[in-house]
N, C-alpha and C positions, 0 to 999 in steps of 0.2 A: 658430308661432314656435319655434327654438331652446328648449332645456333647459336655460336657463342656471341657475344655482345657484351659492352662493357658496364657495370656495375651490376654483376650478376652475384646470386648468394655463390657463399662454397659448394653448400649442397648441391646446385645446378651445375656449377662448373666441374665437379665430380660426375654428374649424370652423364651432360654432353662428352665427357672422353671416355667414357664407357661403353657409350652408344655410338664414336665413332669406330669404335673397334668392331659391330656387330651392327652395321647399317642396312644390313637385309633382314634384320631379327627386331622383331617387336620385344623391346628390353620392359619387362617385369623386375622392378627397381625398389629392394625390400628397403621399408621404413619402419620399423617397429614392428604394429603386427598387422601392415599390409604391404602389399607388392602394390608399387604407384606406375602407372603408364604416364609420359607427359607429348606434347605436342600432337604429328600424326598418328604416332601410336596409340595415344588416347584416346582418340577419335575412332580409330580402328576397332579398339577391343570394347569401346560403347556400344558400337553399333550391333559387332556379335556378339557377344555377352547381354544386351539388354542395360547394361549398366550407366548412372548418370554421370555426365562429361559435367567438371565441374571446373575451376580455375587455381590457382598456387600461385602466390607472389614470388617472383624472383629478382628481389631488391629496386635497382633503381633500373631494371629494366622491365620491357614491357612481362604481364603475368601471362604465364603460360596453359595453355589445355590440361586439366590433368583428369585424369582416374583410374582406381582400384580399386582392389579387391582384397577380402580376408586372406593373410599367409594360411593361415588353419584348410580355407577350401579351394589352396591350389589345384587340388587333384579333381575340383569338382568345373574348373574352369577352362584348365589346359586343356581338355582334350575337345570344349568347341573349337578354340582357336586352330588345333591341330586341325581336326576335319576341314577347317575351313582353307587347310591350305597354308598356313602362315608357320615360319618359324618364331620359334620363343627363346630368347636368351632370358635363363632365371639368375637374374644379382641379386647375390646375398650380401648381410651384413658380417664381416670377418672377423669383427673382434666386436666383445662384449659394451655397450654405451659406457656404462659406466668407467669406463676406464679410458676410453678415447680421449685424447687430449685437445683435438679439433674436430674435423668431421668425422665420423667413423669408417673406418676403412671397409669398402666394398669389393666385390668382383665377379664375374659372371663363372658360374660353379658347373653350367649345364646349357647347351643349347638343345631344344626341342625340337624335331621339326616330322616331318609325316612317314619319313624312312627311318626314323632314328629315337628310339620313347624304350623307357625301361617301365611306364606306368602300368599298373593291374588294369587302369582306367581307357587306358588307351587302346588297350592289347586286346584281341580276340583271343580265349586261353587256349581256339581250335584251328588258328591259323596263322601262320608264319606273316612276320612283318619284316619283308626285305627293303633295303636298299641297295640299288644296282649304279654299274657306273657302264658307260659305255664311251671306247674309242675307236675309230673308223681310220683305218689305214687304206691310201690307193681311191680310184674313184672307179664309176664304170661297173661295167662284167668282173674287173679285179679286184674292188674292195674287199677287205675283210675287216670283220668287226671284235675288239676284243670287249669281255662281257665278266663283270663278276657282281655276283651279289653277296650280299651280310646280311644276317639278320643280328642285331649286338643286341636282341636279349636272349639266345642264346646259344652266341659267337659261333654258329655255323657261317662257312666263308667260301665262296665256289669261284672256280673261275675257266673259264673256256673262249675258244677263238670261232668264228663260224662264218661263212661267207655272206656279206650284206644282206643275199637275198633272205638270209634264215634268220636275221636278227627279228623280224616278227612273231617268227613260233614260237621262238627264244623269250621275247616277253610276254607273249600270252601263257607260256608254260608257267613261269615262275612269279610273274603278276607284283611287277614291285608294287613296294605305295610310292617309293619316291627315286627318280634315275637324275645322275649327277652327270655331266657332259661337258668338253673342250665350250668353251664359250662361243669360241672359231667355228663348231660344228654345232651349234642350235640349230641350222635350217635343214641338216641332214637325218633332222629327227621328224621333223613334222611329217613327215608320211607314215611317221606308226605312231602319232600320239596316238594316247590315248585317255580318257577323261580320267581315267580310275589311277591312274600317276601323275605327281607331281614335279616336272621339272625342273628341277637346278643349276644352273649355269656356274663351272669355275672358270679362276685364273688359267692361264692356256700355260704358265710355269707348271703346273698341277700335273698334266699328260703330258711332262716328259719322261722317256723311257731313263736316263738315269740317277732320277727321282724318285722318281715309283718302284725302283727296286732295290734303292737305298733304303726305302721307307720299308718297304718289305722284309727286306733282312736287319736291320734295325730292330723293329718291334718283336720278329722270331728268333731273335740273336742265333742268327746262324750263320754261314760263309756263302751257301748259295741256296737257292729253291732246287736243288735235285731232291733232295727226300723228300719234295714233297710231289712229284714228277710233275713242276711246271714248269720247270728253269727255260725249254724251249718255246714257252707260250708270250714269245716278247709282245704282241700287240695286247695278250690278258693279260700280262703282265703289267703295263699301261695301265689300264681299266683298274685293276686290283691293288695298285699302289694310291690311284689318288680313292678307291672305297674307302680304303686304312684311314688314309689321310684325313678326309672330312671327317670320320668317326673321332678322329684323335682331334681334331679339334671341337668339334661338340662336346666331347664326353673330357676334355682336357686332360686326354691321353691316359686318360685310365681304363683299357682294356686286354687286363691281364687274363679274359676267360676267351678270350681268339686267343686258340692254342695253335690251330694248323690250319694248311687253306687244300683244297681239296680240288682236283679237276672235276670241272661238270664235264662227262661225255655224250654229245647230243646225241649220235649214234647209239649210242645204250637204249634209247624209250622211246618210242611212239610220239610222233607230232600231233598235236590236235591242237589246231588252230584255232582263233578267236572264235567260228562259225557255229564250230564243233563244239566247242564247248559249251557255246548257248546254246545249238541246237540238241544237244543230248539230254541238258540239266542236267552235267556232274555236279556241280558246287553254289549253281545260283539257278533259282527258274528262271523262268521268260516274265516273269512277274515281279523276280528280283526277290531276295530273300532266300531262308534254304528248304524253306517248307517244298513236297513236293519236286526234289532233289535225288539225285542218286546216294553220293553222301547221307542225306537222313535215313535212308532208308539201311546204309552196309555199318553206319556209323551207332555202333553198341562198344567203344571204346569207356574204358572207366577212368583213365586218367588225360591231365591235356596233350603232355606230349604223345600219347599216342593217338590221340584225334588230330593231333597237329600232320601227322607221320601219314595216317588212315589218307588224309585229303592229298597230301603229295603224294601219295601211290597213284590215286583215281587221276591226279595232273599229269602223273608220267609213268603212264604204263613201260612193262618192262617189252625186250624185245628178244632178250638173249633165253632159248627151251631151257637148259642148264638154270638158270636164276630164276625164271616162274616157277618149276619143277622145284627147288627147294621151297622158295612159298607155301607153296600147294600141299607138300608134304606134311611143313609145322600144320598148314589148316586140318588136314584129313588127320591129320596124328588127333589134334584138339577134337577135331566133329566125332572121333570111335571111343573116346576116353572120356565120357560128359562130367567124370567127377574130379577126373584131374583138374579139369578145362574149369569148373564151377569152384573149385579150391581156389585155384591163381587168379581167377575173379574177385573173387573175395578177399585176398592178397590186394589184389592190383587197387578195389575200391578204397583202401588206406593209404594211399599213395599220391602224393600232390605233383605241383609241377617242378618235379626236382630239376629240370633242364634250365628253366626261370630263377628256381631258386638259386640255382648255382652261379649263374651268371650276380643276378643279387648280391649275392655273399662274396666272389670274388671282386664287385664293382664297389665296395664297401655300403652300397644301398642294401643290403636287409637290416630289415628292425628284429623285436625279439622275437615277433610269433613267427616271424621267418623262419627263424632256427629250428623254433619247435617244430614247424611243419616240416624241416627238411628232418629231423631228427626222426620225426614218426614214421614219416618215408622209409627212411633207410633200416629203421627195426622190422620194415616186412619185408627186407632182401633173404634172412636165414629163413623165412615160412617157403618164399619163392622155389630156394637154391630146395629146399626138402622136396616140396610138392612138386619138384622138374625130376630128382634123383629116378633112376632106372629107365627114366625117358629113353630112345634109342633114334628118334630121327635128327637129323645132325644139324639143321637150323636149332632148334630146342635144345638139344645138349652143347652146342657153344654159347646160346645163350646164358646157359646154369653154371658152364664152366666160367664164363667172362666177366659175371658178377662177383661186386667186392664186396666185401663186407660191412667196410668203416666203419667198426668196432672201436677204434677212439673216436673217430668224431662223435659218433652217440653217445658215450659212455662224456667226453668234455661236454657238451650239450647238456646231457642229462644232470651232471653236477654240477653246473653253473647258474641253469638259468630253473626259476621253476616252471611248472605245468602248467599253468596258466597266466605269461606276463600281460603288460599291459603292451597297449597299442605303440606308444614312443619310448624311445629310449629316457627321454627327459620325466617321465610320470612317474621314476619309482619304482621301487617293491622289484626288480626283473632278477636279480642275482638268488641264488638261492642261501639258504642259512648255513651256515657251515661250510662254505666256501673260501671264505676270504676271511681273517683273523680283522683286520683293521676295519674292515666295513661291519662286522657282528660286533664290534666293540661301540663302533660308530653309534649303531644303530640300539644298541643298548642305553647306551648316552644318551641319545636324543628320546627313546620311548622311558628308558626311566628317573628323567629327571626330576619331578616330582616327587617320586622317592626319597631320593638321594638330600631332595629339601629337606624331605622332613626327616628322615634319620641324621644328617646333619644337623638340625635345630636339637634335636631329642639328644645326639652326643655332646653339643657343646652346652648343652642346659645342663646337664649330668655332670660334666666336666670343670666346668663355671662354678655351679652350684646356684644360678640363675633360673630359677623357673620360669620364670617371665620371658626370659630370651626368644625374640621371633626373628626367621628368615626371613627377608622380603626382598622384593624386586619392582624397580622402576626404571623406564627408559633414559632417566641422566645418570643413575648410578649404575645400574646394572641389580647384581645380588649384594646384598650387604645384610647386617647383623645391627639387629634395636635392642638397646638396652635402655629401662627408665631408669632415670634417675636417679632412686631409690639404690637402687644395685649397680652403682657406676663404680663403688671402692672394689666392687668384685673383676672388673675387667681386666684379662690376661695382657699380658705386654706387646703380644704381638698382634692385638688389637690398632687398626687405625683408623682413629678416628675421621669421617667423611662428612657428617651434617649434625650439627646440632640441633634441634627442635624444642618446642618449650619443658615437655616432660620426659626428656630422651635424646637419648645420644644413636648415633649409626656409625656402624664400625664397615671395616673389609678385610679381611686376612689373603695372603698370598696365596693359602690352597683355595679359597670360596672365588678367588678372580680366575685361578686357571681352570676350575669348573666354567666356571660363569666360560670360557672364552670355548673350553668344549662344547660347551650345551650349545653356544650361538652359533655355531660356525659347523655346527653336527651337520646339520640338514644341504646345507653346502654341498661339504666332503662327500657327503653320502651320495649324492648326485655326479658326481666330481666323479669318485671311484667307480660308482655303478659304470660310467659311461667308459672308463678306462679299464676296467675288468670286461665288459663286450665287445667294444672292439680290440682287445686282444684275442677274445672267444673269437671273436671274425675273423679274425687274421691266420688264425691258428687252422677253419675249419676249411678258410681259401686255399691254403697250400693243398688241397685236396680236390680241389674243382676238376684236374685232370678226370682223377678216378669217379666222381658225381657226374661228370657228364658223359663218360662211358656208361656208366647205371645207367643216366636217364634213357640215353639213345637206344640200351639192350631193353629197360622196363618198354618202353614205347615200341617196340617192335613186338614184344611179347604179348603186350595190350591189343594189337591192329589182329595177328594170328586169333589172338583169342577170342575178339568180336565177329572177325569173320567167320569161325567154327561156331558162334552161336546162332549168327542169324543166317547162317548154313542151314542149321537143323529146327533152326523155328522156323522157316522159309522152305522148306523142302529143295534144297537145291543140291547139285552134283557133283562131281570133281567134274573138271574138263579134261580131255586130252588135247595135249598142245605139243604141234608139229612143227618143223622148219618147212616146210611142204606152201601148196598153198590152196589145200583143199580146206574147206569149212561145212560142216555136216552138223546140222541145229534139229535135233528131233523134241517137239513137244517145248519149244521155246517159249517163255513169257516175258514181259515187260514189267521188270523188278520195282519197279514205283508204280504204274498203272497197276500190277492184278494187288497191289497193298490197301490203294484209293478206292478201289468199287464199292461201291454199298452195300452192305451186309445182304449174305444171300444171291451176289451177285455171280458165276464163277465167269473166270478170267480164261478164255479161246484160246490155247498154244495151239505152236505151227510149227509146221518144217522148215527148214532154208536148209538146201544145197548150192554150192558155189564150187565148182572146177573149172581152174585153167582150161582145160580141153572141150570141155563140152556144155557147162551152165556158168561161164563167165557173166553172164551178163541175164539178169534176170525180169523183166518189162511185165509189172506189175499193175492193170488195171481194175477200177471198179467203181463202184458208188461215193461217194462225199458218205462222210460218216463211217464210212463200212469198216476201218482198220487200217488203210495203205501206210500211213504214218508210224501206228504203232510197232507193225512190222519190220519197217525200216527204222524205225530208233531202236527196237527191243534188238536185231540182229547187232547193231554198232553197242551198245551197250554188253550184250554177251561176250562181244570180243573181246572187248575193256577189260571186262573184268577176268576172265579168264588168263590175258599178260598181267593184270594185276597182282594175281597167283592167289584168285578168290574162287571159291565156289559159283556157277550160275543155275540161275532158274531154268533147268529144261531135265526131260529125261533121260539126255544122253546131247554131249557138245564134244566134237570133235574140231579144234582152233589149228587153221595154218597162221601163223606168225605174221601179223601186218603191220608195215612201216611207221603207216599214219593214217585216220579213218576222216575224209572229207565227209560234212554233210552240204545239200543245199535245199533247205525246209524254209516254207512259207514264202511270204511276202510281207517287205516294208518298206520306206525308204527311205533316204539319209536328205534329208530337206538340209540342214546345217552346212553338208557340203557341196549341196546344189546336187545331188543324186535322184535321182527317179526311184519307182520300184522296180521296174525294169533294169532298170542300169547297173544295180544294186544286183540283183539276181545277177546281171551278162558277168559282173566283177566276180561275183563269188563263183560262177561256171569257169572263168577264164582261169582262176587259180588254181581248181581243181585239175582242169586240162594242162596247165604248166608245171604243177607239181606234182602231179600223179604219178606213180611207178606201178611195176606188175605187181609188186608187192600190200598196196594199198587195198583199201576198203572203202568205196563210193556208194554213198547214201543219196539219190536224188528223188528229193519230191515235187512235181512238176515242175519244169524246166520248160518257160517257153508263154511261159502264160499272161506275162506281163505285157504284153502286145498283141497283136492283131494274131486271129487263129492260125493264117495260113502262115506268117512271119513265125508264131513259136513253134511249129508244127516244123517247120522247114528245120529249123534251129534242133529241135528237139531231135529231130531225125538224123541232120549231119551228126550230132552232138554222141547218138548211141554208134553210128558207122565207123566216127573216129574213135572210141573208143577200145572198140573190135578189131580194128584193120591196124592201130598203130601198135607194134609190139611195144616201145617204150612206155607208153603209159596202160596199156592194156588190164587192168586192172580191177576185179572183181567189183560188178554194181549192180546195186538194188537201183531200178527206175520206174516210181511209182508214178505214172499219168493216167491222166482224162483223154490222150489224144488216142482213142482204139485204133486210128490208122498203123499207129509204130506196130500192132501186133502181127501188122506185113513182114516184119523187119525177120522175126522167127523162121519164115520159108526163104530166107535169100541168105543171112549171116547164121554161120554153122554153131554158133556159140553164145547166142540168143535162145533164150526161151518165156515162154508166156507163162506168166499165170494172172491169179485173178483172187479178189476177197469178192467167197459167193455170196448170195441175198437168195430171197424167197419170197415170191409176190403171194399174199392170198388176201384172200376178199377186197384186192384192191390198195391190198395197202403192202407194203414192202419191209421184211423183216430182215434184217442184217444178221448175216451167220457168222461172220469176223473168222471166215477160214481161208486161210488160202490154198487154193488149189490148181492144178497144170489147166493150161488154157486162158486163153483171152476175153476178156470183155467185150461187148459192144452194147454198153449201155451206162450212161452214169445214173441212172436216174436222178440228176439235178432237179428236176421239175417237181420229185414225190420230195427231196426235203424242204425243196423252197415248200412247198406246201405244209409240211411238219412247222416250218418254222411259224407260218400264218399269215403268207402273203393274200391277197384276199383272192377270190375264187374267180370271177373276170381276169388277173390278170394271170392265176395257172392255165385257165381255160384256152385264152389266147399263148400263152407260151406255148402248150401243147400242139396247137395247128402252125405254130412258126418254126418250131422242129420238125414237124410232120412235113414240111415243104422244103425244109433243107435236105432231112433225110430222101427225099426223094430224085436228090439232084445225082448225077453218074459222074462217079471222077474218070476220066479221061485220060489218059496217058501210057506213054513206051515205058516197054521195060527194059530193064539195063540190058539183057543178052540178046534184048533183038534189036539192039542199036550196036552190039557188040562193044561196050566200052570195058571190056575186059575185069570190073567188078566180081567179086566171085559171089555166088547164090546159092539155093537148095533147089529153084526153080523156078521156072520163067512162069509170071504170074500179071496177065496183062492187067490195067486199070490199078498200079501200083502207082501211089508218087514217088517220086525221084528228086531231092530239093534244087537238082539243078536243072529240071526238064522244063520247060516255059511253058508248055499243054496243060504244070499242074492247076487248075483251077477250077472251082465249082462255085456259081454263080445262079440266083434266083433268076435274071434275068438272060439266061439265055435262051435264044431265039425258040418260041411256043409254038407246039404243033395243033393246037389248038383254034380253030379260026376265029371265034369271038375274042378270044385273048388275041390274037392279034390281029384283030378291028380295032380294040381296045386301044393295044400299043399304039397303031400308027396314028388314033387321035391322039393320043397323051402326045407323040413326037411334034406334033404341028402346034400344040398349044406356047403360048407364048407368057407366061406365069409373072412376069418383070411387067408388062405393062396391063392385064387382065386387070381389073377393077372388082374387091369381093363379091358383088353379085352377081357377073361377069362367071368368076372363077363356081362361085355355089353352084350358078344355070348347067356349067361344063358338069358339074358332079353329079348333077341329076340327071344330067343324059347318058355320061356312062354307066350309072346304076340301072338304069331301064336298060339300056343295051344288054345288061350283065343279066337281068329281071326275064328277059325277051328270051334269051338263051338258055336261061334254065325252065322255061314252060315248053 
């Protein structure tokens, strides 16, 4: 609650009930021409903002914290405080000072908060800003979770139900900035925060179900959600009524451009979970940013909504052949027509963010150049709908037919406002000349009153017969009429007289007061009307938001097709064929961001990748550090992508079976904040992949196994490819890129394994990477020749190489499955194989030496006793066995 206390001013007693209505919201509290923070909020927006915390009397109580900021550079403030997490309730002043009778009446007109911003300042113009809600019904293996999101600038509205365990894909797909939740269920979140969202806690009255669907048909004025086929989704139903709800109360229920709400169906796209998506770089590197992204690279969109549109395709690829296959089709129509495709570019480059702006316009927030840009927008729909005419692929031709024209709204636009207004409604000059009788009279008034002086002086001189007569003007009389003295028997009757002066007299007539009261009050009116002529223009151009926001979503489709056919054919890339099947056949593959980055001169290595269910499920990919394994396996999971995307990919020929969801598990790090290892962190990202993998998946692993001791990830690494192969439910086409050359055993025992390898070429010593892959196995990483590249110093390559050269020399030992008969199925009994569950497996420096000096050696080192030895003691023991060792080699 407010700080009220007794002898406080009005003004504070006004702030405190303001701010107890908005006790989670930092209230920006308009004073004239600033917004004032006072108490902790003060404090607050000093620290981020940078700005000085200063103090406010508030009568006879104690002075309170206060500080702000210019109302002029709201837009340059709000969006720290956003970032930083905080909501903002902005209180304006409601009625004009001057006219207030005690304090002036205020009210908060907007809350802000990091799900919820209509600002240019705020908004990425190439990525969606949702806020989502979520409700958990049941607990356990039964939970289900109902899920919607909004984005309210521009009133797209989703809403789906999915089983606990998929509420995480769920938010990594759609990536709110802020999730709103039962207050009851805050602790049932914390296993999928995530830093990049902010939590909101409401009332737990908020998520009831008939609440939420009062509020729902309410706002849709309609009798049930069947048209919009959600009426059955009671738990999204939940979720989607309290989304409305906090919107309606930030925006204080003004969101007349949420027209309809929409099922999300997760089953429709491709899962790529948190992992995936940073290990692929769809939309952010691993360095953060979009530099070096898959998005920069497919992203030649010319307007925002269809870069908005571009990145939610690469978040959710499609999954249904039928719906890529129309994709593909607008593409290849675009890539064989370069002048159609280069027309509707040029089209499309005139085109703002009509999605934004429509939402604007019906939220009563655009200003004038708003207009204009949605007006110039909509004058390139008739170049569009030409430059589409005789098209015949049927995404494109419903495109052409879908668009509208809104021939009045440009035609109201064009004759209202001129071509160049200014930035506020409040500056003037926005309305154009001949629009409005009253306001050109206005405005005639007010530019030619000076005129009007002096033809009035020059007609009552004439008329008088006073040539002396002057008009004048001062701020106690206003205009009036001087006559000297001389010519005072000449003064008309309806002269009256207002000031005597020594050599003159000053008159005022009833026509020169109602001038005088037009001239003063001109500038007013003219302001007055301007602002009541635009928003009428706004009002008039909202009833139309339905039809603008179909445009935008058809232009932003047409946008995504048309980038993708350009950088089809500036990129040399192919159509794909894509099956329901789940064969994958990548001839002459590249990595769509790697071969863009090489350095001039460089060319970029393609490969093959085959994957069949029946016989190259599983592909055991060795070789060199450097060599390529990674590119491989990101360029294959990338080709996929985008081929369900229903884009062109980089290869000579891509043949795509249809994958669910593409797991990756690349690199090493680890999660210290949650008390994680890097090991741990890897066993987690294995463990999900093994729990949620299907036949239908696409597994990318890049060593598995490495974060621990060789023979523990080795063991790991090996169960890890068996289970794979032998479990039908997850059995699931994988790339397995390692270091461990044992797994290339795995090849003659599992019928659906195969080797290959990224070849090299040793010459004169030194090792050249050929970055191809090829059938067959490794057995060599040459780790040694890059630590050396890198400049480890030459003693300790020297020594690595003889501490290899003794391990390699050791003999693993061990049964193999068919001669133990444990009914495993194989290619062929292959002794000296491991087996992670055989106890034999083990290779050891120290096992027993055939050697007799080495073990003379041994059995003194056994007898020494190192704990009570004394170091000259321990030095004498070392120099005896180096002469032992000395002794033997003469």
């Amino acid at each position: 609650m407010g700080k009220k206390k007794r002898g406080q001013t009005p003004l504070m007693r006004q702030y405190y009930k303001i701010k107890d209505r908005h006790p989670q919201a930092i209230l920006l509290f308009r004073m004239g021409d600033f917004y004032e923070a006072f108490e902790d909020d003060a404090e607050t927006i000093s620290k981020i903002l940078g700005i000085t915390l200063t103090k406010r009397s508030n009568g006879a109580a104690k002075d309170v914290p206060m500080a702000g900021i210019p109302h002029h550079a709201l837009d340059n403030y709000l969006p720290k405080l956003i970032r930083a997490g905080k909501r903002v309730a902005i209180c304006e002043q409601l009625e004009d000072a001057k006219y207030a009778k005690k304090v002036v009446k205020r009210g908060v007109v907007e809350v802000v908060t990091p799900g919820v911003s209509f600002s240019d300042e705020l908004l990425n113009p190439k990525q969606s800003n949702y806020l989502a809600a979520i409700h958990w019904e049941g607990n356990g293996s039964d939970a289900k979770v109902g899920f919607s999101f909004i984005d309210v600038s521009t009133g797209e509205f989703f809403v789906t139900e999915v089983a606990a365990e998929h509420l995480d894909d769920l938010l990594q797909t759609v990536s709110p900035s802020e999730v709103i939740i039962d207050k009851r269920q805050r602790d049932r979140l914390r296993d999928y925060t995530d830093p990049s969202f902010v939590v909101t806690p409401q009332e737990d009255w908020v998520f009831g179900y008939d609440f939420a669907y009062e509020t729902l048909l309410r706002h849709f004025e309609t009798h049930s959600l069947k048209g919009f086929g959600v009426d059955n989704l009671d738990v999204g139903i939940v979720a989607a009524g309290a989304a409305l709800h906090y919107l309606g109360e930030t925006q204080q229920g003004n969101l007349p451009h949420v027209r309809r709400i929409q099922r999300h169906e997760r089953e429709e796209y491709m899962v790529l979970d948190a992992s995936t998506k940073r290990n692929l770089e769809l939309v952010s590197s691993m360095q953060g940013g979009r530099e070096g992204t898959l998005v920069e690279i497919l992203d030649d969109t010319l307007t925002p909504m269809g870069g908005r549109l571009l990145r939610s395709w690469l978040l959710r690829p499609l999954r249904n052949v039928e719906a890529i296959e129309r994709r593909l089709n607008a593409v290849a129509a675009l890539v064989n027509q370069p002048n159609r495709r280069e027309a509707l570019r040029a089209e499309l480059k005139e085109i703002g963010d009509l999605e934004r702006l429509a939402a604007k316009v019906a939220t009563n927030r655009a200003k004038p150049r708003d207009l204009v840009h949605l007006k110039l927008s909509l004058k390139q729909i008739p170049s569009l709908k030409a430059t589409l005419e005789g098209e015949e692929t049927a995404a494109l031709v419903d495109i052409a037919g879908a668009l509208t024209l809104c021939r009045p709204v440009v035609s109201h636009i064009q004759e209202a406002l001129v071509d160049d207004p200014p930035a506020s409604i409040g500056d003037g000059g926005l309305i154009r000349s001949g629009y409005n009788d009253d306001l050109d009279e206005l405005r005639n008034l007010s530019q030619n009153a000076k005129d009007w002086v002096e033809n009035m002086q020059k007609s009552e001189a004439k008329r008088t017969g006073i040539d002396s007569l002057k008009v004048g003007f001062n701020k106690v009389f206003g205009y009036y009429l001087e006559v000297t003295n001389t010519h005072k028997e000449k003064v008309p009757e309806n002269y009256i007289r207002k000031q005597t002066l020594v050599n003159s007299e000053r008159y005022i007539t009833p026509e020169l007061k109602e001038y005088e009261e037009k001239i003063l009050t001109a500038q007013e009116k003219i302001e007055h009307l301007e602002q009541e002529l635009f928003n009428e223009l706004r009002m008039s151009v909202a009833e139309e938001t339905e039809g603008l926001q179909r445009n935008a979503a058809l232009i932003a489709m047409l946008d995504v097709f048309a980038s993708l056919a350009s950088v089809a054919e500036r990129n040399n890339y192919v159509r794909p064929e894509v099956a329901s099947d789940r064969r994958i056949n990548i001839k002459a593959g590249r990595h769509p961001v790697v071969e863009e980055t090489l350095p001039p001169g460089e060319p970029f290595i393609p490969n093959d990748i085959q994957l069949t269910p029946d016989d190259e499920q599983i592909l055991v990919i060795t070789g060199p550090n450097m060599a390529g394994k990674s590119v491989v396996l990101r360029q294959t999971g990338l080709l996929v992508l985008l081929a369900q995307v229903g884009s062109f990919v980089p290869a000579n020929e891509a043949r795509i079976g249809v994958v669910d969801r593409i797991f990756t598990r690349v690199g090493a790090s680890d999660n210290l904040a949650a008390g994680e290892s890097t090991f741990l962190v890897e066993m987690n990202e294995a463990a999900n992949i093994l729990n949620n993998a299907s036949p239908d998946s696409l597994i990318l692993l890049d060593e598995v196994g490495r974060g621990t001791s060789t023979f523990d990830g080795l063991s790991i690494a090996w169960s890890l490819v068996e289970y794979l192969h032998e479990t039908p439910e997850v059995a699931a086409r994988t790339l397995f890129a390692t270091h461990y050359h044992e797994l290339n055993e795995l090849a003659g025992r599992l019928e659906r394994v195969q080797n290959y390898s990224i070849q090299v070429k040793e010459h004169g010593g030194q090792i050249i990477f050929l970055r191809k892959l090829v059938p067959g196995g490794a057995d060599h990483s040459y780790g040694i020749d890059v630590a050396r590249m890198a400049g480890l110093p030459v003693p300790v390559i020297d020594r690595a190489r003889s501490i290899l050269h003794q391990l390699e020399s050791q003999e693993l030992v061990v049964e193999d499955r068919e001669s133990r008969g444990d009914g495993m199925p194989s290619k062929a009994a292959r002794p000296h194989v491991p087996d992670i569950d055989d106890a034999n497996f083990q290779r050891s420096l120290f096992d027993e030496p055939a050697d007799p000096t080495a073990a003379a050696i041994k059995e003194r080192i056994e007898l020494l006793d190192p704990e009570r030895m004394t170091p000259i003691e321990a030095l004498m023991k070392l120099v005896e066995l180096r002469a032992l060792l000395e002794e033997d080699l003469t």
